[in-house]
DSSP file (Angstrom, degrees, kcal/mol; ACC not computed):
  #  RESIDUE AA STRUCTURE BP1 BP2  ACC     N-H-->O    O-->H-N    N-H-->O    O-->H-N    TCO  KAPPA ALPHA  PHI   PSI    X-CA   Y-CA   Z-CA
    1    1 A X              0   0    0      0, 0.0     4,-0.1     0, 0.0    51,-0.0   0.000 360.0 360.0 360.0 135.6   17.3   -3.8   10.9
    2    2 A X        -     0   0    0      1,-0.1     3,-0.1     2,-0.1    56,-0.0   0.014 360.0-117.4 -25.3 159.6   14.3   -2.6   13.0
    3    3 A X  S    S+     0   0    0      1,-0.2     2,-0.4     0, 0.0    -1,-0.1   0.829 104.9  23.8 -77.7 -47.1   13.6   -4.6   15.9
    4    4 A X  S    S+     0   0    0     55,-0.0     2,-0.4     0, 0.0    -1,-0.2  -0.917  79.2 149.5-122.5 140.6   10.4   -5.4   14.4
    5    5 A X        -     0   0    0     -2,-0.4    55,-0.2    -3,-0.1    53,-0.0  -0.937  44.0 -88.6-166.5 143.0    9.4   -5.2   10.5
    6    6 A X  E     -a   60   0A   0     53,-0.6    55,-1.5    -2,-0.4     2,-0.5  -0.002  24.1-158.9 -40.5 149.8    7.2   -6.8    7.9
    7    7 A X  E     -a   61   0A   0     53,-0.2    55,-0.2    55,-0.1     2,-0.2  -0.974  11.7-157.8-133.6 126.7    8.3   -9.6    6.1
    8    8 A X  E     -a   62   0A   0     53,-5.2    55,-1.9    -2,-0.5     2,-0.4  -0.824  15.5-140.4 -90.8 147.1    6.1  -10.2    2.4
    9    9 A X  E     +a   63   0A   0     -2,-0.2     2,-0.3    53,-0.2    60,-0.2  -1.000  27.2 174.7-112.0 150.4    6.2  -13.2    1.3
   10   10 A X  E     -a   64   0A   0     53,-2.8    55,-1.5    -2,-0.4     2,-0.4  -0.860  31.5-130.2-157.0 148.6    6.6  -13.6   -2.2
   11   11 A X  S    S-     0   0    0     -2,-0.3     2,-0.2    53,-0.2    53,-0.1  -0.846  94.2 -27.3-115.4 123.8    7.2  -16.9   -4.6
   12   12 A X  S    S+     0   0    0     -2,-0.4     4,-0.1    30,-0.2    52,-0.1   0.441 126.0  84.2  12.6  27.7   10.1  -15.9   -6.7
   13   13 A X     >  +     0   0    0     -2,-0.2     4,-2.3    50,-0.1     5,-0.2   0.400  35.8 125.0-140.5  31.0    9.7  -12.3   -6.6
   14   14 A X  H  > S+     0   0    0      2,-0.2     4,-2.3     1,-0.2     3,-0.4   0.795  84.4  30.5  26.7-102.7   11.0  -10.8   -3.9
   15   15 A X  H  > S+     0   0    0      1,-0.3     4,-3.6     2,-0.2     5,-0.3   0.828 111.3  60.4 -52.7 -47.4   13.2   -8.3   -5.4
   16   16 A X  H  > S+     0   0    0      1,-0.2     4,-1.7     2,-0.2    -1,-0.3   0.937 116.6  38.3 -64.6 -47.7   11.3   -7.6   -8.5
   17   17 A X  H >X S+     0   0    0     -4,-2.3     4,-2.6    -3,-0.4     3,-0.7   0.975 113.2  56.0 -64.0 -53.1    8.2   -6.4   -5.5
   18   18 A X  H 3X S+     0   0    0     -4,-2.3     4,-0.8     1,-0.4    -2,-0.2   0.763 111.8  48.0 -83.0 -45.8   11.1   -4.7   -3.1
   19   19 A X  H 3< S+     0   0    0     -4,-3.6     4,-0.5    -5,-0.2    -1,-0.4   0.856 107.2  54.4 -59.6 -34.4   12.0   -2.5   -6.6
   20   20 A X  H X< S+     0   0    0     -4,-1.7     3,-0.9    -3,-0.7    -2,-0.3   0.959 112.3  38.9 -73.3 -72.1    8.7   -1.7   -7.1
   21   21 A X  H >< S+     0   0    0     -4,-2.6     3,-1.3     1,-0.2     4,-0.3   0.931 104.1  65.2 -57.7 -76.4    8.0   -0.2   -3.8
   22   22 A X  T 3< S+     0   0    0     -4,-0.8    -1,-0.2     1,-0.2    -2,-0.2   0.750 101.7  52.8 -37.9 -20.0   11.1    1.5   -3.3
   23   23 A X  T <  S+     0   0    0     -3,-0.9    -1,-0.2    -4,-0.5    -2,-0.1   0.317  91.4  68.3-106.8  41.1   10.2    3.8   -6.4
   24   24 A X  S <  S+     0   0    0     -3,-1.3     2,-0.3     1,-0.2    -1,-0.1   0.821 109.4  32.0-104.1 -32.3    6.7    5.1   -5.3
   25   25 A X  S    S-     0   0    0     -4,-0.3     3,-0.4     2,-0.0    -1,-0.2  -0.643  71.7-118.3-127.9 174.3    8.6    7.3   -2.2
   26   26 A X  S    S+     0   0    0     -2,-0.3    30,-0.2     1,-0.2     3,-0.1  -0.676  92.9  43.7-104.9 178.8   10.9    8.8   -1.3
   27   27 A X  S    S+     0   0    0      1,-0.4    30,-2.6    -2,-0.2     2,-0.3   0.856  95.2 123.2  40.0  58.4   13.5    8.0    1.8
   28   28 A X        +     0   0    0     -3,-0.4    -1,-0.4    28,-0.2     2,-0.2  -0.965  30.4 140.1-133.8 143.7   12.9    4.4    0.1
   29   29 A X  E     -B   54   0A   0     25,-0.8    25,-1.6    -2,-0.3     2,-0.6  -0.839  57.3 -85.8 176.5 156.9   15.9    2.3   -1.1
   30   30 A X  E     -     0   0A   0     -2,-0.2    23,-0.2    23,-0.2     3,-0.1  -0.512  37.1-175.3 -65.6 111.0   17.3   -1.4   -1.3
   31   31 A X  E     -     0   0A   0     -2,-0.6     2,-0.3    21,-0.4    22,-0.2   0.952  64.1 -30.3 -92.8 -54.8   19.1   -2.0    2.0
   32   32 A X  E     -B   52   0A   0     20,-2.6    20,-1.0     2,-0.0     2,-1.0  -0.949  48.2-151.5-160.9 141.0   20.4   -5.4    1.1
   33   33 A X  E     -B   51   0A   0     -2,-0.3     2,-0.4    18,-0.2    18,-0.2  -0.917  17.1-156.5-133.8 134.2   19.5   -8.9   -1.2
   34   34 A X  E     -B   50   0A   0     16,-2.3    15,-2.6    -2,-1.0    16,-0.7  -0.855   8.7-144.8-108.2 142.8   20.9  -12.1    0.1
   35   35 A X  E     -B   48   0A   0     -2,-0.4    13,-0.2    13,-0.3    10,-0.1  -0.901  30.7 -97.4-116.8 142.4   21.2  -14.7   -2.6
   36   36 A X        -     0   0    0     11,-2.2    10,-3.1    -2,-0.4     3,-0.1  -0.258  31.0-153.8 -61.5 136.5   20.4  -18.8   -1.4
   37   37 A X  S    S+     0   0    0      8,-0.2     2,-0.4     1,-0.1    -1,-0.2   0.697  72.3  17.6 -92.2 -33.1   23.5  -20.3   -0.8
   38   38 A X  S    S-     0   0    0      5,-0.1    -1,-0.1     7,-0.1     2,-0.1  -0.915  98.6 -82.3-131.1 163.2   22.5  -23.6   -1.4
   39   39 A X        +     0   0    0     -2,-0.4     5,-0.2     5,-0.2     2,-0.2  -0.431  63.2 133.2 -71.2 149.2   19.7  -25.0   -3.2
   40   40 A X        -     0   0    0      3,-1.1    26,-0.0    -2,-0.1    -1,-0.0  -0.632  69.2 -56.1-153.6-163.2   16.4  -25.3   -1.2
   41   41 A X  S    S+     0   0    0     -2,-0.2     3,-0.1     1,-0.1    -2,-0.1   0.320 124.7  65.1 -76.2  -8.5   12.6  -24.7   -1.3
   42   42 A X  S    S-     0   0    0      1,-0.5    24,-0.3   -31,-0.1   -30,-0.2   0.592 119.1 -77.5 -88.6  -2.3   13.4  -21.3   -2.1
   43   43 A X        -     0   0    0     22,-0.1    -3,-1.1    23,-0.1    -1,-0.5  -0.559  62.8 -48.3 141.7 172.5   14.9  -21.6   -5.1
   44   44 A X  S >  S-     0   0    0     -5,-0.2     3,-2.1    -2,-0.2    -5,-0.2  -0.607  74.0 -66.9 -75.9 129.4   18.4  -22.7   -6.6
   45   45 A X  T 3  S+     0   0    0      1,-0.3    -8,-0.2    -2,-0.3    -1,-0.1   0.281 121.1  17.6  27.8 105.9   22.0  -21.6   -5.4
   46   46 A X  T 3  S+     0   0    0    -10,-3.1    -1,-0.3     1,-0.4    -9,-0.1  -0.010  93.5 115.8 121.2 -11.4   22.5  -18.0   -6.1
   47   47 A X  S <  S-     0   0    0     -3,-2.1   -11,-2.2     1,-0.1     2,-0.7  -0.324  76.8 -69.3 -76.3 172.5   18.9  -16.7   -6.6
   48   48 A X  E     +B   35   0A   0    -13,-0.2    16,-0.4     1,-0.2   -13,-0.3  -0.484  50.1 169.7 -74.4 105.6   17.4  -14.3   -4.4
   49   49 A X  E     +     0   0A   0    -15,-2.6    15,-3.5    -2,-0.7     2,-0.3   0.985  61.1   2.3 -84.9 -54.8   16.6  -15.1   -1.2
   50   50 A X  E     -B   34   0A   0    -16,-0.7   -16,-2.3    13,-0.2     2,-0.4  -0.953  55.2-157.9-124.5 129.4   15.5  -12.3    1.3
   51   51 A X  E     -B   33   0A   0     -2,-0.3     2,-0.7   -18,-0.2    11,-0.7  -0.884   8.6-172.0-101.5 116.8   15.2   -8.3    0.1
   52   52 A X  E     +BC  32  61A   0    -20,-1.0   -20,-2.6    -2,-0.4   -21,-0.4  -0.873  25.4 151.8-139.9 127.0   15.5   -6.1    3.3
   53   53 A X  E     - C   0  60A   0      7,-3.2     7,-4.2    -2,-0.7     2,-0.3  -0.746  42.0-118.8-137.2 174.6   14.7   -2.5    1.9
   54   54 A X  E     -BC  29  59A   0    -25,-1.6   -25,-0.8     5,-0.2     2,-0.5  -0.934  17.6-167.0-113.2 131.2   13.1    0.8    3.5
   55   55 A X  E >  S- C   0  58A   0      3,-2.2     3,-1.1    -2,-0.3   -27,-0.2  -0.932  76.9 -16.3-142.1 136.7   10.0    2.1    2.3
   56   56 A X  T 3  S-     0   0    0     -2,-0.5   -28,-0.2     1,-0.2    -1,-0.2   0.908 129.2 -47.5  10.9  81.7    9.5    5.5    3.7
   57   57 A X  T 3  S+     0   0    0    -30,-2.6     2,-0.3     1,-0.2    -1,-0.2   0.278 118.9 118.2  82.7 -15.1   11.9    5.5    6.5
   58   58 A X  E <   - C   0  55A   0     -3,-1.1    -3,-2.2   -31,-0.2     2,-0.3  -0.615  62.0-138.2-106.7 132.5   10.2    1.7    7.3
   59   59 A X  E     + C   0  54A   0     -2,-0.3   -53,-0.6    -5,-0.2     2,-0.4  -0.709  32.9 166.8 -88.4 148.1   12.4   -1.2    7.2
   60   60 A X  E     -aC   6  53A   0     -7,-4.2    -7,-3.2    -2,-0.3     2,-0.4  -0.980  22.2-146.2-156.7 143.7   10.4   -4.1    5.4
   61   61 A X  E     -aC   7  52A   0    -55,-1.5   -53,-5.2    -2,-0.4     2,-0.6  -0.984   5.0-143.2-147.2 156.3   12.0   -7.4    4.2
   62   62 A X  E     -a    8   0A   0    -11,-0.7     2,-0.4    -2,-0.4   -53,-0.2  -0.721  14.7-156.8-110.3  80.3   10.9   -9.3    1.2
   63   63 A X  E     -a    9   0A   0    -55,-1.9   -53,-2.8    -2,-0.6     2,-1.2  -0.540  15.3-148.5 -83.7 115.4   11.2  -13.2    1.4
   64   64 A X  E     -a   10   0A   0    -15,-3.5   -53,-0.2   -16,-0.4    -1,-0.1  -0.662  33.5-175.4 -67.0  89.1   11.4  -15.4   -1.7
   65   65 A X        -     0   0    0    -55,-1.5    -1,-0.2    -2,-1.2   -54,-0.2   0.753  35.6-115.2 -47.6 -51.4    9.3  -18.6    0.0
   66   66 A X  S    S+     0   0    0    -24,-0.3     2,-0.3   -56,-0.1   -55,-0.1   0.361  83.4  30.0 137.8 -55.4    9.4  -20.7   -1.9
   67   67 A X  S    S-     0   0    0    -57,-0.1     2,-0.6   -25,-0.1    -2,-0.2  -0.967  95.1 -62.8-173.5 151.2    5.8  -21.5   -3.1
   68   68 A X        -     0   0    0     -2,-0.3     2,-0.3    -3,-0.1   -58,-0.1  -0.555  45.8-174.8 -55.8 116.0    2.3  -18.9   -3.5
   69   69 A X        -     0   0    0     -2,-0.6     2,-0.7   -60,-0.2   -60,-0.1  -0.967  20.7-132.0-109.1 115.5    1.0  -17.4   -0.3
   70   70 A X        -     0   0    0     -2,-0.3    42,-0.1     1,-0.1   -60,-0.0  -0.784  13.9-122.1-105.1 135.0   -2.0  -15.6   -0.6
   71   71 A X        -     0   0    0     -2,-0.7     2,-0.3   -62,-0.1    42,-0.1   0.047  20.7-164.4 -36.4 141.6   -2.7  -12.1    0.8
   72   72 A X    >   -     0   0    0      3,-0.3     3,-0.9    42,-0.0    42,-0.3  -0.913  31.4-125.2-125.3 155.0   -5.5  -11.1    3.1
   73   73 A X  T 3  S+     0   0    0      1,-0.3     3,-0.1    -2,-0.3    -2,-0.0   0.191  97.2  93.3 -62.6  -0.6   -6.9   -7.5    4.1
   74   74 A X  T 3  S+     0   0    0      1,-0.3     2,-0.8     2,-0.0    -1,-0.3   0.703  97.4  30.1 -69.0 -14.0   -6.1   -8.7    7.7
   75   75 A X  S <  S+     0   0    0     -3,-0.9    39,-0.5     2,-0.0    -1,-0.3  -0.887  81.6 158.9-153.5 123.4   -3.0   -7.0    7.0
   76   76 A X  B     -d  114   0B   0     -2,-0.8     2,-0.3    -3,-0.1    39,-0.2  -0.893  36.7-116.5-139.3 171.6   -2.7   -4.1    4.8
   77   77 A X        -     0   0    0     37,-4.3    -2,-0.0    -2,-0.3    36,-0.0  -0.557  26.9-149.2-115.5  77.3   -0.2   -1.1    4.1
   78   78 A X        -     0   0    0     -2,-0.3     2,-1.0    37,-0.2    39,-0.2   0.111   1.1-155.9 -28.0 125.3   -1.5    2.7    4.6
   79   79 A X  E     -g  117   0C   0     37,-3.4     2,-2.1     2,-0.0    39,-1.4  -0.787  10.0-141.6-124.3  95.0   -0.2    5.3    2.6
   80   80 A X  E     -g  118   0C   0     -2,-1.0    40,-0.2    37,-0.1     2,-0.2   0.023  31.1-163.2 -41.1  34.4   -0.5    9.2    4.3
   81   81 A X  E     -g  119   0C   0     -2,-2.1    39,-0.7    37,-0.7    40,-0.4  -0.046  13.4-148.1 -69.4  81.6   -1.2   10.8    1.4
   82   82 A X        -     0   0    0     37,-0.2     2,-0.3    -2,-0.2    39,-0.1   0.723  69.7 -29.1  24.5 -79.4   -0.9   14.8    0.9
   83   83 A X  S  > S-     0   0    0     37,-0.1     4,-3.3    36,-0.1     5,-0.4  -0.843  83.9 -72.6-162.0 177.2   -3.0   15.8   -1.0
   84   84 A X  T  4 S+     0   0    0     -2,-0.3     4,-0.5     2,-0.2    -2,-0.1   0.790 119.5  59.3-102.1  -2.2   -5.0   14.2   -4.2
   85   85 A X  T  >>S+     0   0    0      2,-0.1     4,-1.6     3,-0.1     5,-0.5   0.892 100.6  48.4 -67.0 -38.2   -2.2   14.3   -6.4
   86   86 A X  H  >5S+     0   0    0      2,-0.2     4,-1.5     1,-0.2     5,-0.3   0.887 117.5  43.8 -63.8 -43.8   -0.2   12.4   -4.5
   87   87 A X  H  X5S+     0   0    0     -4,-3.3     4,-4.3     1,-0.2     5,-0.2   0.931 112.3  57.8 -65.6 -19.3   -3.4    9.5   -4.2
   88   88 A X  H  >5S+     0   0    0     -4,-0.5     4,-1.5    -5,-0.4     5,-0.3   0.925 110.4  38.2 -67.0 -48.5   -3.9   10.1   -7.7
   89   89 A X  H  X5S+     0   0    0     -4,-1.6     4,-1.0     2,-0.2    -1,-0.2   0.754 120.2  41.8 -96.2 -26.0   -0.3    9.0   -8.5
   90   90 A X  H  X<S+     0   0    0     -4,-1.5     4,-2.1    -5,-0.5     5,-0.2   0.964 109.9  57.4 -85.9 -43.0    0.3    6.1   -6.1
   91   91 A X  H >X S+     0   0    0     -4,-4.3     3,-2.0    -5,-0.3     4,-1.5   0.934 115.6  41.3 -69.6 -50.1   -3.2    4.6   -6.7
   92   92 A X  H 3X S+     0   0    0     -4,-1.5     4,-2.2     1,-0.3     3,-0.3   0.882 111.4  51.5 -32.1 -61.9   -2.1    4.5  -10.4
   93   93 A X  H 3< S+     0   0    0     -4,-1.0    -1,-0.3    -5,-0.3    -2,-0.2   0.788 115.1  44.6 -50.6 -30.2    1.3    3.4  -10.0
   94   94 A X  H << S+     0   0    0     -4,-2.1    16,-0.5    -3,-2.0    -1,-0.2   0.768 112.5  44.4-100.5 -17.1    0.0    0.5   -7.9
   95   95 A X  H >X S+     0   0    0     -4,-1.5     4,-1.6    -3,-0.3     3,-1.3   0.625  90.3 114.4 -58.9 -36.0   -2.8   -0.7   -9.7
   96   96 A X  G >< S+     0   0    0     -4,-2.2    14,-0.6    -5,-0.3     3,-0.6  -0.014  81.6  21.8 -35.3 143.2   -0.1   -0.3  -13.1
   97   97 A X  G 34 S-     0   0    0      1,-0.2    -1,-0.2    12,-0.1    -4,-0.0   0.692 144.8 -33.9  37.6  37.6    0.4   -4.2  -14.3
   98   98 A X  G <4 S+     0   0    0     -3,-1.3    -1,-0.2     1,-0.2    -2,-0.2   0.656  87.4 145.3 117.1   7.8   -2.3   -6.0  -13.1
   99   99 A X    <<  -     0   0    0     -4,-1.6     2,-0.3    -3,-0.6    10,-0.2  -0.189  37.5-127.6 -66.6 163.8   -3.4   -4.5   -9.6
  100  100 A X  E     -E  108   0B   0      8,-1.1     8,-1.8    -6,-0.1     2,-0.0  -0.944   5.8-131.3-119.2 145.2   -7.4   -4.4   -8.4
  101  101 A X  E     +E  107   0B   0     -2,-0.3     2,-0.3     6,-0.2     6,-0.3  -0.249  28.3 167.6 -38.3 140.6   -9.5   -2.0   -7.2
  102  102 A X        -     0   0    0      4,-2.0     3,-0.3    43,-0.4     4,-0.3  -0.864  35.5 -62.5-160.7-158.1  -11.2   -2.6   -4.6
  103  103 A X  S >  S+     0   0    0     -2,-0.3     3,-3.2     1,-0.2    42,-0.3   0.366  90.2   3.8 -96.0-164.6  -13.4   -0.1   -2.4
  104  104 A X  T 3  S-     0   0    0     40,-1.4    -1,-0.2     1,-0.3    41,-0.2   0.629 129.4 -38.4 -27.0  66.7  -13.1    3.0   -0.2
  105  105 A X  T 3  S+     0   0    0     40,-0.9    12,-2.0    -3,-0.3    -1,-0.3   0.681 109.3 120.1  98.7  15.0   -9.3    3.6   -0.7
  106  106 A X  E <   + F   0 116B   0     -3,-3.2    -4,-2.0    -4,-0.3     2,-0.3  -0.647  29.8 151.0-119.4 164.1   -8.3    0.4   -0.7
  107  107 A X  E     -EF 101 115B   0      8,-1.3     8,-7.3    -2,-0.3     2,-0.3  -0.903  29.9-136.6 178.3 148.0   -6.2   -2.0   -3.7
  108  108 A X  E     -EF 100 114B   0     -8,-1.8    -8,-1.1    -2,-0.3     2,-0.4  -0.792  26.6-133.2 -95.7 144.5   -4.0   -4.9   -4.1
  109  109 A X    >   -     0   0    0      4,-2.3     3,-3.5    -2,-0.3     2,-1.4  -0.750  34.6 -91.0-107.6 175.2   -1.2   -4.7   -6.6
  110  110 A X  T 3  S+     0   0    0    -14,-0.6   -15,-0.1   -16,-0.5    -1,-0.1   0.464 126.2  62.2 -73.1  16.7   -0.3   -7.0   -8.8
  111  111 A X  T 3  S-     0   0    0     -2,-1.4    -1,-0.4     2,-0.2   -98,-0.1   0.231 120.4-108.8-113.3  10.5    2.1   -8.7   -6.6
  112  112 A X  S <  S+     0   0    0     -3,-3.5     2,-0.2     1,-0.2    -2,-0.2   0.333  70.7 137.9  95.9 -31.2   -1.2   -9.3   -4.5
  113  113 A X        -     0   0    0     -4,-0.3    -4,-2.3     1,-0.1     2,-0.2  -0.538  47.7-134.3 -79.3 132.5   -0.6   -6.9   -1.3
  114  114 A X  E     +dF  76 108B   0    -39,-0.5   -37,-4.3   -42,-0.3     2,-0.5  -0.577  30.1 170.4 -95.0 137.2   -3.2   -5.0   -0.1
  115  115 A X  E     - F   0 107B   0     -8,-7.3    -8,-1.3    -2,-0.2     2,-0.7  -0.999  27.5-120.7-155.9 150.5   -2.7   -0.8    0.9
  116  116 A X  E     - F   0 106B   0     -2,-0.5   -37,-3.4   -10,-0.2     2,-1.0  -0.837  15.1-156.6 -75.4  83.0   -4.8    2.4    1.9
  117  117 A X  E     +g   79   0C   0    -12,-2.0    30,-0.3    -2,-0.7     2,-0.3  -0.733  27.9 175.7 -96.2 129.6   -4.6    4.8    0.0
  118  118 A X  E     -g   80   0C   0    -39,-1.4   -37,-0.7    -2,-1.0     2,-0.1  -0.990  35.7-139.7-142.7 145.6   -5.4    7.9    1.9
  119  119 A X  E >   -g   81   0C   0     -2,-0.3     3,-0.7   -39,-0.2     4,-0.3  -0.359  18.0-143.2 -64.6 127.9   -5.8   11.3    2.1
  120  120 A X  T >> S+     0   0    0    -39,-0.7     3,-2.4   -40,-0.2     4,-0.7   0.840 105.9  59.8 -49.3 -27.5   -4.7   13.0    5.3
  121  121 A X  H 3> S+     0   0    0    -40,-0.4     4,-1.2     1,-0.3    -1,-0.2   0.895  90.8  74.4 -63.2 -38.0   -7.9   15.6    4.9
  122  122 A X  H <> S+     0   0    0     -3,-0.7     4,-1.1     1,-0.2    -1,-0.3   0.676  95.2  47.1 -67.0 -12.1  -10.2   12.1    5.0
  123  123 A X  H X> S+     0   0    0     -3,-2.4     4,-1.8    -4,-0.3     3,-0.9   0.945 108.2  63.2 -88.7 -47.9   -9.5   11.9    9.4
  124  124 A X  H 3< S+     0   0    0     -4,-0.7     4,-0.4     1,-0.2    -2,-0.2   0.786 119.1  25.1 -26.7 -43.3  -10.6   16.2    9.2
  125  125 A X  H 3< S+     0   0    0     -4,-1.2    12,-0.3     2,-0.2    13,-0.2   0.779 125.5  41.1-117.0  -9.4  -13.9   15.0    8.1
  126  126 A X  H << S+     0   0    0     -4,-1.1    -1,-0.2    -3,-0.9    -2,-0.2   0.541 127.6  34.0 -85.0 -17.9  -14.7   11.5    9.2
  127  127 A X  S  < S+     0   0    0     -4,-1.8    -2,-0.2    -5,-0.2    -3,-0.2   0.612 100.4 120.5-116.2   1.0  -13.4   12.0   12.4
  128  128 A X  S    S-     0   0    0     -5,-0.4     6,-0.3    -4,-0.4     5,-0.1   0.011  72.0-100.4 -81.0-179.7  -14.4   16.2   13.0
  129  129 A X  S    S+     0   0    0      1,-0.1     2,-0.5     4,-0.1     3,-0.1   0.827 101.1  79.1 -65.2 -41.2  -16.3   18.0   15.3
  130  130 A X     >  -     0   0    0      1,-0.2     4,-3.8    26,-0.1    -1,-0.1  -0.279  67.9-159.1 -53.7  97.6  -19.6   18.6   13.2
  131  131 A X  H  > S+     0   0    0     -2,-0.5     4,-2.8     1,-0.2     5,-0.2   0.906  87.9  52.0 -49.9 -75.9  -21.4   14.9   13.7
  132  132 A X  H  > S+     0   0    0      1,-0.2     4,-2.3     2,-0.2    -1,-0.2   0.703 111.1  43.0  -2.0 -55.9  -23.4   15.5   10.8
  133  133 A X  H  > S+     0   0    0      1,-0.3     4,-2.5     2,-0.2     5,-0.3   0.997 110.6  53.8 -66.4 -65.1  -20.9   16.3    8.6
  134  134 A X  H  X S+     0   0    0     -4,-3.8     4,-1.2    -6,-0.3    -1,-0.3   0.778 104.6  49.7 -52.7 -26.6  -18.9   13.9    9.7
  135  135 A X  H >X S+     0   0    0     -4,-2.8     4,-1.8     2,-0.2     3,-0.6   0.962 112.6  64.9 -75.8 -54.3  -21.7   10.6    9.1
  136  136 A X  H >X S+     0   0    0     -4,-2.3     4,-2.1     1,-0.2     3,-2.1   0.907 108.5  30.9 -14.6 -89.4  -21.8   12.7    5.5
  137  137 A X  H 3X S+     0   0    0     -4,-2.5     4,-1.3   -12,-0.3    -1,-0.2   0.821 115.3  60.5 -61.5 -17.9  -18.3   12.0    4.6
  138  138 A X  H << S+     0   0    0     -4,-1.2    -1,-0.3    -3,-0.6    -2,-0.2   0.918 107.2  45.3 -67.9 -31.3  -18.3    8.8    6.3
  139  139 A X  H XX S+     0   0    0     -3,-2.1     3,-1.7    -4,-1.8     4,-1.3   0.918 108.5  56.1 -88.4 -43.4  -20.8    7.8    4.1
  140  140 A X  H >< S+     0   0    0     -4,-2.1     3,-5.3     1,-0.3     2,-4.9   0.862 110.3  51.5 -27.3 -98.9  -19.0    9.3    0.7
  141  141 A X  T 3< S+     0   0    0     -4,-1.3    -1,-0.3     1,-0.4    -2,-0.2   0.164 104.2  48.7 -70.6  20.2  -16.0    7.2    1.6
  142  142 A X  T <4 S+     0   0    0     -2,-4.9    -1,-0.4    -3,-1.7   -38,-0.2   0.379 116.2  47.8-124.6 -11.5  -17.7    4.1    2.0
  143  143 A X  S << S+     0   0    0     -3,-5.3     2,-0.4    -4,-1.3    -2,-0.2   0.554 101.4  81.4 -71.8  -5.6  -19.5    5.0   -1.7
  144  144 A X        -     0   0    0      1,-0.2   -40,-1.4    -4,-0.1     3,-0.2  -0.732  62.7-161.5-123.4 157.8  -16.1    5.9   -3.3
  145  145 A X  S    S+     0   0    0      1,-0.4   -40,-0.9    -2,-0.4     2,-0.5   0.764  89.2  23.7 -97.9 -46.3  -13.6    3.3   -4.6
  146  146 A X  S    S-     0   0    0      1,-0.2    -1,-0.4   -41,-0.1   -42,-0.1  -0.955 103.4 -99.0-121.0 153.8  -10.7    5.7   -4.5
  147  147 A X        -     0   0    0     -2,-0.5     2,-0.4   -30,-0.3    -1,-0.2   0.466  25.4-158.3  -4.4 167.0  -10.8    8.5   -2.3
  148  148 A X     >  -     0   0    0     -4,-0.1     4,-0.8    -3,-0.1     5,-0.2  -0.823   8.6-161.3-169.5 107.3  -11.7   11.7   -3.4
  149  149 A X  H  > S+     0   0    0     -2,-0.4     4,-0.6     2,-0.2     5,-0.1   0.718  92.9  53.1 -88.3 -20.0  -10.5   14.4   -1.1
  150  150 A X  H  > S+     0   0    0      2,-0.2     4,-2.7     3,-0.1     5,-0.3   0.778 109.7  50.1 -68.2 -56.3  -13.4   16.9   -2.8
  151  151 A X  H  > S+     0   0    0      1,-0.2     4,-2.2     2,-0.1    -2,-0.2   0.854 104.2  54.2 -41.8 -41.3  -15.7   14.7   -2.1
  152  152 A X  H  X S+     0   0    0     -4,-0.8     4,-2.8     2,-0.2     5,-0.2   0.838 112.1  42.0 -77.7 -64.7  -14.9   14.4    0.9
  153  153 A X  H  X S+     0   0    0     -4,-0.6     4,-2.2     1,-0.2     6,-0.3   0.984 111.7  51.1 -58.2 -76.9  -15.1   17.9    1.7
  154  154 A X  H ><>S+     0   0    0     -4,-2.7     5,-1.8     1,-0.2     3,-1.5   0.856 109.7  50.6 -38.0 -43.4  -18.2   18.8   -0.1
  155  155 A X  H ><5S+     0   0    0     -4,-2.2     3,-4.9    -5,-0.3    -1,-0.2   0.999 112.7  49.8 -63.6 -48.2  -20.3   15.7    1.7
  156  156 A X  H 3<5S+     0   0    0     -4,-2.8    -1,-0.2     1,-0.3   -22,-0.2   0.633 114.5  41.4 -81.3  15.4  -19.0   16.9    5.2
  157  157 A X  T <<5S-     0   0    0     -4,-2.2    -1,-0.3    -3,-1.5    -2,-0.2  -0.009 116.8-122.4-123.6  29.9  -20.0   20.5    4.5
  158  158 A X  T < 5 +     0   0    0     -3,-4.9     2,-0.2    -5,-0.3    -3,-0.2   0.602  61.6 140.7  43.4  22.5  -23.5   19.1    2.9
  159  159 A X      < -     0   0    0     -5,-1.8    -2,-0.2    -6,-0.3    -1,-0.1  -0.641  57.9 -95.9 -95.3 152.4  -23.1   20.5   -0.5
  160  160 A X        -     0   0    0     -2,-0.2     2,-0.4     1,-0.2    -1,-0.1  -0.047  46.5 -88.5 -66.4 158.0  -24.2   18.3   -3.6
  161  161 A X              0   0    0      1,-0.1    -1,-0.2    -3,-0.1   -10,-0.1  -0.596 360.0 360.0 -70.9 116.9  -21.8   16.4   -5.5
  162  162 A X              0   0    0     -2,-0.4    -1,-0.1    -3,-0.1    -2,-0.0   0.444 360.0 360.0 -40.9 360.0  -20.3   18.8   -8.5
């Protein structure tokens, strides 16, 4: 395991979350599930205790607690995103069974966890040499709930929205 990695915690779904991520990318896959040896607060003798999977190349482990722990945006998960198929298909897939919206590129999924999805193009135009442009797109992306990588473009070359 990584020296350092997340740990989720998660009230008897662990694994069920640790599957979930592992099929949105690839170099993702279930590294190991430990099952409670004895009965606890984390559930009875033989259920799933701890998940320790990779999701893209990142080692992450998935801890059944035990009891509901609620999520904060203090701590969220960024997704480098291509291109706007690729946000297009993760923001679906993670919103899929009960996830929320919520604004400029950001959601929870239904397991609660909060992630960014974002475009690489979005640092080209928030963060590029034309100021102008750039307070333009900055100001798109704080209008947009998900990303829009057209948007994006048009506001920080000052053309009207199609």
């Amino acid at each position: 395991m990584s020296k350092v990695s997340p740990c989720l915690w998660f009230d008897g779904e662990a694994e069920e979350a640790a599957k979930f991520y592992v099929s949105l990318l690839p170099d993702s896959r279930i590294d190991k599930v430990q099952n409670n040896i004895i009965d606890g607060p984390a559930g009875k003798a033989g259920t799933v205790l701890v998940v320790e999977f990779t999701l893209a190349g990142q080692r992450f482990m998935a801890l059944n607690g035990g009891m509901k722990m609620e999520y904060t945006h203090a701590i969220s998960f960024s997704i480098d995103c291509v291109d706007q198929a690729e946000v297009d298909r993760l923001w679906a897939a993670l919103l899929a069974g009960g996830g929320k919206e919520d604004q400029c590129g950001w959601l929870r999924d239904r397991f609660g966890v909060s992630w960014q999805i974002v475009p690489r193009q979005l640092h080209d135009y928030i963060g590029g040499a034309d100021a102008a442009g750039a307070a333009r797109a900055m100001q798109a992306m704080l209008d947009m709930i998900k990303l829009d990588v057209e948007g994006l473009r048009r506001a920080y070359e000052g053309k009207a929205a199609a």
